[in-house]
LUMTI-344356 format. One record per residue (C-alpha): residue number from 1; residue in one letter; x, y, z. Coordinates in steps of 0.2 Angstrom, whole numbers, plus 5000, padded with zeros to 4 digits. Example, Ala and Ser with C-alpha at 12.3 -4.5 7.8 and 13.67 -1.06 7.14 Angstrom:
2
[r 1, "a", [5062, 4978, 5039]]
[r 2, "s", [5068, 4995, 5036]]
***
This chain:
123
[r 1, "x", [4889, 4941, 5068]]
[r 2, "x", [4906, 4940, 5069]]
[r 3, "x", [4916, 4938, 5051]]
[r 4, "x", [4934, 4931, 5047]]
[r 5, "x", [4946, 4933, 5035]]
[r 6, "x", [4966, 4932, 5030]]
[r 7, "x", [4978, 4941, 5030]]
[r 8, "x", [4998, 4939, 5028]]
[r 9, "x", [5007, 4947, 5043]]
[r 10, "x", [5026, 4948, 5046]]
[r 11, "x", [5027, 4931, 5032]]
[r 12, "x", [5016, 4921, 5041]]
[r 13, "x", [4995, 4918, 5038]]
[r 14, "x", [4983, 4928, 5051]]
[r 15, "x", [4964, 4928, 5055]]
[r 16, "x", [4957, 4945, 5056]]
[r 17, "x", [4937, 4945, 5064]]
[r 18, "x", [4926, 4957, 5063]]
[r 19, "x", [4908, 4962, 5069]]
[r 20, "x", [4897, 4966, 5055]]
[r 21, "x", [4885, 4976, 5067]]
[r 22, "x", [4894, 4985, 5079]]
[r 23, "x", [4883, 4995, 5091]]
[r 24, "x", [4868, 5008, 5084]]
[r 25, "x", [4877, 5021, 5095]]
[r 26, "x", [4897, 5019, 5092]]
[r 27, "x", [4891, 5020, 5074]]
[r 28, "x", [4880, 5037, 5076]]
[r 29, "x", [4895, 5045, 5089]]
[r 30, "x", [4909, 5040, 5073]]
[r 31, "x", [4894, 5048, 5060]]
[r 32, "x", [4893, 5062, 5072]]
[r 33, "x", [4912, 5063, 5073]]
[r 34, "x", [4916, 5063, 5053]]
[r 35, "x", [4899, 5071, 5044]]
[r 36, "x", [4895, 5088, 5045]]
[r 37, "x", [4877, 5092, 5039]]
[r 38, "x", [4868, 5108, 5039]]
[r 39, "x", [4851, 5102, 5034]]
[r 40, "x", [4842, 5116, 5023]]
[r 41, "x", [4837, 5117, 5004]]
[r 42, "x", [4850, 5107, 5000]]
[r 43, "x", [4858, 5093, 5010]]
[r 44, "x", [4877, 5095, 5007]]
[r 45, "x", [4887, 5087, 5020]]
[r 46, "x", [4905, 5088, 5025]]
[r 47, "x", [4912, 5071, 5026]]
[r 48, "x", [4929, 5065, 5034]]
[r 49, "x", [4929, 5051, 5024]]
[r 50, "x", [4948, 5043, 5029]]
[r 51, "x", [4941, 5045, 5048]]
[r 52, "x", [4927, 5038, 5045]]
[r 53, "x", [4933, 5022, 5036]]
[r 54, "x", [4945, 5021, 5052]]
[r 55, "x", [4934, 5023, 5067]]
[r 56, "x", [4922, 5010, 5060]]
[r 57, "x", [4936, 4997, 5056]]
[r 58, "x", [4942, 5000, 5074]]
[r 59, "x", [4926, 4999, 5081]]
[r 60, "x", [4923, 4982, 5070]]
[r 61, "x", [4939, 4971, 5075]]
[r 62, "x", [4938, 4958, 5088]]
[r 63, "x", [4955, 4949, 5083]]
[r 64, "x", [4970, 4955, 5073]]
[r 65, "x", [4989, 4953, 5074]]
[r 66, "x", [4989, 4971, 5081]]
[r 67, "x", [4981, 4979, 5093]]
[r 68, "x", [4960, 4980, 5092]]
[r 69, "x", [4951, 4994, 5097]]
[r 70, "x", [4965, 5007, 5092]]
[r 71, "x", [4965, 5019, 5078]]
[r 72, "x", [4982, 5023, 5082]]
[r 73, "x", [4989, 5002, 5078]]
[r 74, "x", [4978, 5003, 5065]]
[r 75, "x", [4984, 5019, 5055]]
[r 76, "x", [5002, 5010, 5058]]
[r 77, "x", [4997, 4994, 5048]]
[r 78, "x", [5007, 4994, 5029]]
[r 79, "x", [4996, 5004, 5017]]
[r 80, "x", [4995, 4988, 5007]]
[r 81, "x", [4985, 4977, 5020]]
[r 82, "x", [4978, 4991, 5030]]
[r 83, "x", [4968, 4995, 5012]]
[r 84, "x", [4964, 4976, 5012]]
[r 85, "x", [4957, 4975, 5029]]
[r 86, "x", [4948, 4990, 5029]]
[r 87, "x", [4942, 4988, 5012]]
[r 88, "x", [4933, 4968, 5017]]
[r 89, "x", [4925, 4979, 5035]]
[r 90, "x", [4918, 4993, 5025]]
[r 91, "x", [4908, 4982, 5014]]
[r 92, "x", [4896, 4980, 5031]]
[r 93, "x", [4895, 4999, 5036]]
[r 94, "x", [4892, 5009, 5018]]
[r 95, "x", [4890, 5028, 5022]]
[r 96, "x", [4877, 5029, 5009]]
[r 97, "x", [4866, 5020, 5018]]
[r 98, "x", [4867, 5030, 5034]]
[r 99, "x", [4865, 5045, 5026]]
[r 100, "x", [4851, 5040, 5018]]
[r 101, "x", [4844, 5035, 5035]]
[r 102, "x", [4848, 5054, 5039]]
[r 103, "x", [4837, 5061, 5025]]
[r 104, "x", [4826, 5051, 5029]]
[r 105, "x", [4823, 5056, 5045]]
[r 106, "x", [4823, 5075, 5042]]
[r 107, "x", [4812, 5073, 5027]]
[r 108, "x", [4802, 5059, 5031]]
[r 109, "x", [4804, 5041, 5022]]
[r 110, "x", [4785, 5044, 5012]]
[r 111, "x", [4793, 5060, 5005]]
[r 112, "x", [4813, 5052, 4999]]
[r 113, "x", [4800, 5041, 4992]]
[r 114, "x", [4790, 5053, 4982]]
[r 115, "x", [4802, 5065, 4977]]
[r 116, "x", [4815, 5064, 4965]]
[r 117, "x", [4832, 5064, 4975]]
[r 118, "x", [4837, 5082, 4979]]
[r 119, "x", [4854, 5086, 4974]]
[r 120, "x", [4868, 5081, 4983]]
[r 121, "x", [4856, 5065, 4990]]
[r 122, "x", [4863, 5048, 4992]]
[r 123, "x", [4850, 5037, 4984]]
***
């Protein structure tokens, strides 16, 4: 579903829209491009987490004052309103919950259940 919001660009009042479910595969390639996980006694991952608030905002946008689809327009946005506009995306795309989806699927979803969360676990 495709979401809207305002922003102020160069003085003047702009619609940004979103898509609040981007494609199950541009989100597992971004995942796959910004979390490192070794899965063993302890789930620790490794997690880029500036790339992966950008990738998924570029992925997201379907109209902007700049140009979509570009990490590169996007990282050249003031620090001010690109905090704004990536901060309104991310709400749709928490990395908690995908690396919850992850244990889940090493451990199973009976066992996250069970268990109390191993340390390290989103819960």
């Amino acid at each position: 579903m495709l979401k809207k919001f305002q922003i102020e660009w160069n003085g003047q009042p702009e619609e940004i829209e979103y898509e609040d479910d981007i494609p199950f595969g541009e989100v597992e390639k971004i995942l796959k491009s910004c979390v490192q996980a070794n899965v063993d006694e302890q789930f620790n991952p490794q997690i880029d987490v500036p790339s992966y608030r950008i990738q998924i905002v570029a992925s997201a946008l379907r109209k902007a004052p700049f140009a979509i689809k570009s990490v590169a327009a996007l990282e050249a946005v003031p620090h001010k309103l690109g905090r704004k506009i990536i901060g309104e995306i991310i709400k749709d795309y928490p990395l908690v919950s995908f690396l919850k989806e992850w244990m889940e699927t090493v451990l199973g979803q009976n066992l996250m259940q069970s268990q109390q969360p191993l340390p390290n676990t989103p819960t």
